[in-house]
C-alpha positions, 0 to 999 in steps of 0.5 A: 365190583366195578361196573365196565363195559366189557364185563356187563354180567358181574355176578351169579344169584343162588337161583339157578337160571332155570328159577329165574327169569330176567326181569327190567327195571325202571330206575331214577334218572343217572341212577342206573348204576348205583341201583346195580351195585346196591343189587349186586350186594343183595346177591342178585345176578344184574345185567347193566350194558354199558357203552363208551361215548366221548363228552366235549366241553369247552375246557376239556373232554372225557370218555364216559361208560352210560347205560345202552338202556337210560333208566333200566337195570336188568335183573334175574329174579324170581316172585320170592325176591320181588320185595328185595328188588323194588325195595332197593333205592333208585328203583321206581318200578318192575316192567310188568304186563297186567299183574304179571312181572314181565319177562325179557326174553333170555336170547335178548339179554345173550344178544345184548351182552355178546355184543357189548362184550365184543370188540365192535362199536356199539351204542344205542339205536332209535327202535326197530322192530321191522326191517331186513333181518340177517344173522351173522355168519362170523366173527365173535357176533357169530349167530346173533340176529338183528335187523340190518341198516346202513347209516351213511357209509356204514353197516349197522346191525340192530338189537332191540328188546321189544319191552323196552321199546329201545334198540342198540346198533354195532358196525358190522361188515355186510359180508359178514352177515346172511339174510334169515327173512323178509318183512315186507316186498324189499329183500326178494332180490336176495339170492346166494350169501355173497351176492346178496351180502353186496347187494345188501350194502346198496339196497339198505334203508339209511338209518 
């Protein structure tokens, strides 16, 4: 099956999700794909977001899916199917802390792939883990939470997997979106949801 953009969940292991956690893996360089496929025939559920991004050379120019995530693969797994996983070519290592393989978060992974599979452009972000954090009130996105910035006249909404050190961003409308906490002094201004949705748009750090 061909990996895509809009389809970044492409199949369901035989665990069920009770069993199996969701695991990252660190993969060789551009390989990211055909360690995705080669996982998908091994019966494993693999989550590998894709974004769209146009490359321009002198003669020509071309749309390409890349990764979100350079060099990673998530897969879902348990202990019994770790030998099947790092064994697979292209894949250098399982994220782990200490001698436990460490777990991403099960609402990161939702987050990322409700995004992707949205109409919203996306792509990848430098990581945040402070900032103004919103959830969206409508929309498809509706009830993901982010961190959200404006890049120059444009509002972007953040998602970061904390393992990875890595974060995307999708434009968003400011009206769509209400404040859920503050990290930090900024923010204390904010008061109902449409008058803090404008204030939003002005009072937001630049990317």
């Amino acid at each position: 099956m061909e990996l895509s953009k809009m389809t970044p969940l492409t199949r369901v292991s035989a665990e069920t999700e009770d069993q199996a956690a969701w695991w990252a893996l660190y993969t060789r360089h551009q390989h990211e794909k055909t360690v995705a496929e080669m996982l998908l025939c091994k019966g494993l559920e693999v989550f590998l977001p894709l974004h769209d991004s146009m490359r321009r050379w002198k003669d020509r120019q071309k749309l390409l899916s890349l990764p979100l995530f350079p060099g990673y693969v998530f897969v879902r797994g348990n202990p019994d199917r770790r030998l099947q996983v790092v064994t697979t070519p292209g894949v250098h290592m399982i994220l782990s802390r200490g001698d436990q393989i460490a777990v991403v978060p099960e609402e990161e992974i939702l987050a990322i792939r409700r995004v992707v599979e949205g109409s919203c452009r996306v792509e990848p972000h430098p990581f945040l883990r402070c900032g103004e954090r919103v959830r969206m009130i409508r929309g498809s996105l509706e009830g993901v939470e982010g961190i959200l910035v404006r890049k120059k006249n444009l509002c972007r909404l953040v998602l970061s997997v904390d393992m990875l050190a890595r974060s995307v961003g999708v434009e968003v409308d400011a009206s769509d979106v209400e404040p859920i906490g503050v990290e930090g002094a900024r923010g204390a201004f904010l008061g109902g949801a449409t008058a803090g949705a404008e204030r939003l748009k002005e009072a937001l750090p630049s990317a």
